[in-house]
C-alpha positions in Angstrom: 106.0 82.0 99.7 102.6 80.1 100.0 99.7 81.3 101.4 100.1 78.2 104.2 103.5 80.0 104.7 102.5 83.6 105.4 99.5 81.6 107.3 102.2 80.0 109.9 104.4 82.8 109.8 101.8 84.9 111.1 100.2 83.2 113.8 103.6 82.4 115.5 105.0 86.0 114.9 101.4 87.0 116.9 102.0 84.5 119.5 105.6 85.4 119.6 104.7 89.0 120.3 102.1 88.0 123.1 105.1 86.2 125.0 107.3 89.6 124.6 105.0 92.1 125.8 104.0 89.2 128.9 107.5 88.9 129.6 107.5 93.2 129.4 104.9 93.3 131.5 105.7 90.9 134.2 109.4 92.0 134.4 108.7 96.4 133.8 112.1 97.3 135.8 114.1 97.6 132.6 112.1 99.3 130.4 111.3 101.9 133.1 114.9 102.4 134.0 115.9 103.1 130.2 112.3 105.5 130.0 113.5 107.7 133.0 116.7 108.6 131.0 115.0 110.9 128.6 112.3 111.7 131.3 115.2 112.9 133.7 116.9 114.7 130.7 113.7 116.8 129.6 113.3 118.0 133.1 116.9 118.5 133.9 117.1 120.5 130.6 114.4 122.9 130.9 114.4 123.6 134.8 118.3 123.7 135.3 119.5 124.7 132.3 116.1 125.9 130.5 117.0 129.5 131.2 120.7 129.3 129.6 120.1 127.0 127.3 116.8 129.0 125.5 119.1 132.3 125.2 120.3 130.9 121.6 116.7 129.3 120.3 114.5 131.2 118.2 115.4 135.1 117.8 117.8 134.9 121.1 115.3 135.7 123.8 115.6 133.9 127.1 112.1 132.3 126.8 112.1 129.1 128.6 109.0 127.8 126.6 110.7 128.2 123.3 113.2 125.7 124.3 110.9 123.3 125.6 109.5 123.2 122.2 112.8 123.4 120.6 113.8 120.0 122.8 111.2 117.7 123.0 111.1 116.4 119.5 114.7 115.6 120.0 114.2 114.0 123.6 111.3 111.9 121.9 113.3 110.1 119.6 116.2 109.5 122.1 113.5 107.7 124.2 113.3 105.6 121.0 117.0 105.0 121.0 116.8 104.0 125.1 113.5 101.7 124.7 115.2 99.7 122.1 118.3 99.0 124.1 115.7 96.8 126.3 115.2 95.2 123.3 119.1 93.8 122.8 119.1 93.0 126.3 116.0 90.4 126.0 117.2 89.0 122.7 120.5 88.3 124.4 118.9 86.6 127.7 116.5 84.7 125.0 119.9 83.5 123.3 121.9 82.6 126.0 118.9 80.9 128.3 118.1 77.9 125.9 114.9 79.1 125.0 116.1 79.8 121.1 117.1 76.5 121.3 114.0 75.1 121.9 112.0 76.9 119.7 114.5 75.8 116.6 113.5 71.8 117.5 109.4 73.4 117.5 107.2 73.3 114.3 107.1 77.3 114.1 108.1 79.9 111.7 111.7 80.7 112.3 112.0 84.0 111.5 108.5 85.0 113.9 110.8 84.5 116.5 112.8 87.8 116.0 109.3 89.4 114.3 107.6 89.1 117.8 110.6 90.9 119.6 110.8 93.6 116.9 107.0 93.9 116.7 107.0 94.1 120.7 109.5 96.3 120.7 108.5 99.1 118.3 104.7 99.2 120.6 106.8 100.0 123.5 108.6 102.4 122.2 105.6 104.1 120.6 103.9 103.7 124.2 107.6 105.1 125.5 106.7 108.3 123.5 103.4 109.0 124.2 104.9 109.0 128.1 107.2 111.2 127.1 105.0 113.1 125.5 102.8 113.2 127.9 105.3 114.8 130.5 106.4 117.5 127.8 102.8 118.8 127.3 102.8 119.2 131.2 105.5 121.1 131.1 104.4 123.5 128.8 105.3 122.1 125.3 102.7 122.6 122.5 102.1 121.9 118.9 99.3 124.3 117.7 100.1 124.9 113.9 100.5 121.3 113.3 97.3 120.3 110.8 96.4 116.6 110.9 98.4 115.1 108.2 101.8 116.4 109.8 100.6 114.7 112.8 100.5 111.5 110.8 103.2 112.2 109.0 105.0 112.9 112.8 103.8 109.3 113.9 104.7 107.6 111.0 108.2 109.0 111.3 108.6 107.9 114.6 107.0 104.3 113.9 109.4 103.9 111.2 112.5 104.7 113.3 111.5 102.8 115.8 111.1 99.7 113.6 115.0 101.0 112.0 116.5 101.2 116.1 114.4 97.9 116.8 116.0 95.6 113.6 119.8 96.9 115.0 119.2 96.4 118.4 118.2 92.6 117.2 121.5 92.2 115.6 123.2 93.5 118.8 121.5 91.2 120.7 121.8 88.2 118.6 126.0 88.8 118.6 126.2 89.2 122.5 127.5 86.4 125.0 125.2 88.0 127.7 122.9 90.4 128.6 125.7 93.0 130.2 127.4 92.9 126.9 124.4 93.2 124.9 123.3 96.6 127.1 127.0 98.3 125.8 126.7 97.1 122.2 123.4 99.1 122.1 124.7 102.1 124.3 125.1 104.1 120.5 121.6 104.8 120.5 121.7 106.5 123.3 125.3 108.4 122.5 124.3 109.0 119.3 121.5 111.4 120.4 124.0 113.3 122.6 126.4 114.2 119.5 122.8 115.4 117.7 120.8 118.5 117.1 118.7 117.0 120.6 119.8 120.2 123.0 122.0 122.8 120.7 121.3 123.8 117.2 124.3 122.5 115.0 125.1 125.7 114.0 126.6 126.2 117.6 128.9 123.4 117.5 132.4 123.5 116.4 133.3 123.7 112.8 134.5 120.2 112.4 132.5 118.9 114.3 129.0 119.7 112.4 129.5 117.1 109.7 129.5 114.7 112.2 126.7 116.2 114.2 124.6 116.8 111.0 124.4 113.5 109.2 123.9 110.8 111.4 120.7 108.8 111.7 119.1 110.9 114.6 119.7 114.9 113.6 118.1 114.3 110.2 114.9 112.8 111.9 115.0 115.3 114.7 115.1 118.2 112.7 112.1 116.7 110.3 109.8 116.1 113.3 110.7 119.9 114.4 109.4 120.8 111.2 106.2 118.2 111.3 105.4 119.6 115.0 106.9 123.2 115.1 106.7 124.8 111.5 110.5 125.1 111.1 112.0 124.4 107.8 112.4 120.5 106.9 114.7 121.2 104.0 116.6 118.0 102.5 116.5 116.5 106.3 113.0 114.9 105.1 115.0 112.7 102.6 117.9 112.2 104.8 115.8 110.7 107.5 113.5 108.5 105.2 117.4 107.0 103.6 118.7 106.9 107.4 115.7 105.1 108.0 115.4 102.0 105.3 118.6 101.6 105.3 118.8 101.1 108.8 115.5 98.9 108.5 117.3 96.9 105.6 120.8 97.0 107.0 119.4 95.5 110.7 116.8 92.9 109.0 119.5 91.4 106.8 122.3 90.9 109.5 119.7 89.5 112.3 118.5 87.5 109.8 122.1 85.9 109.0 123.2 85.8 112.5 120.3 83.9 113.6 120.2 81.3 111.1 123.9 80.9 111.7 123.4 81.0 115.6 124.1 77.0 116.7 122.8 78.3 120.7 
């Protein structure tokens, strides 16, 4: 690729990103409608069921604060998973509007068009997180033995599955008639955090169920931020969530790529 190339490609991924976050900006209903999911479930989980729910965390004591801790990473990257369902929905208006259309007869970079919605969408879903966050240290949840590097380490985890969710919610997108259609396609990222180590520990789940629970893409990251944030033990869930996540990455780039080259709309 020629210096001219990466040049263009730039620029119009930059300007493409610009128009995403305007258009985020302008119309906020969605992305605050899919933010108040995990919002409602962090505070539905700890002041309803916090007192319950706590009684099998830790060393068994009914400590409310030890859940707290024990949910939030969990409830963090479900907010992920919920921010990124936005991101279907406007790649399936942009398709089935025109406005693709008009871009393919314009002298731009073809693939910056999808780079400025994935780009977009992985800053609002880091901003998403820090909300979260936000909320979670008002209720009481705190990180004190993290050192600095598992901070970073914590971020770049959750940058990187971001950008994973963001390149399959593309592809979700790009194969929906509409918008509705395009919001069910991406409902497994938020069911998949359900089915996850997000509120019970997978060693209270049902025998044949744990498999299922235990290795897909959002247990293995969950349980590696835990250990990042809260000193638990990582184990091989480090490596599991680093696959889960470049292959998802890989696996999302390829087939968004394909579909819209493809894409006659």
């Amino acid at each position: 690729m020629s210096a001219f190339t990466l040049t263009l490609a730039a620029r119009n991924s930059s300007t493409m990103l610009r128009r995403n976050l305007l258009h985020a900006r302008r119309y906020p209903s969605l992305t605050l409608n899919l933010l108040l999911t995990p919002i409602m479930l962090l505070l539905l989980f700890v002041y309803v069921f916090g007192d319950t729910m706590s009684a099998g965390i830790g060393d068994g004591g009914a400590d409310r604060s030890a859940y707290v801790a024990y949910l939030v990473p969990g409830l963090v990257l479900m907010t992920i998973g919920s921010t990124t369902i936005g991101t279907a929905v406007s790649v399936s208006n942009d398709m089935s509007e025109g406005i693709i259309a008009r871009f393919r007869t314009m002298a731009i970079h073809r693939g910056s068009v999808i780079t400025g919605h994935v780009i977009g969408s992985v800053l609002q879903s880091v901003i998403s997180v820090l909300l979260v966050g936000a909320v979670a240290v008002a209720i009481g949840f705190r990180s004190t033995d993290a050192t600095v590097l598992e901070w970073l380490a914590a971020f770049a985890l959750i940058t990187l599955f971001a950008t994973a969710l963001t390149w399959i919610a593309v592809g979700m997108g790009l194969i929906s008639p509409n918008a509705e259609a395009a919001s069910n396609n991406a409902m497994p990222l938020i069911f998949l955090p359900l089915i996850s180590s997000t509120f019970v520990p997978i060693d209270a789940m049902p025998g044949w169920f744990r498999p299922i629970a235990e290795y897909q893409p959002f247990t293995p990251a969950i349980e590696t931020l835990r250990g990042l944030l809260l000193g638990t033990e990582i184990g091989h869930n480090g490596w599991l969530a680093l696959a889960w996540c470049l292959g998802l990455c890989a696996l999302g780039y390829f087939w968004s790529k394909a579909v819209f080259n493809r894409d006659p709309k």
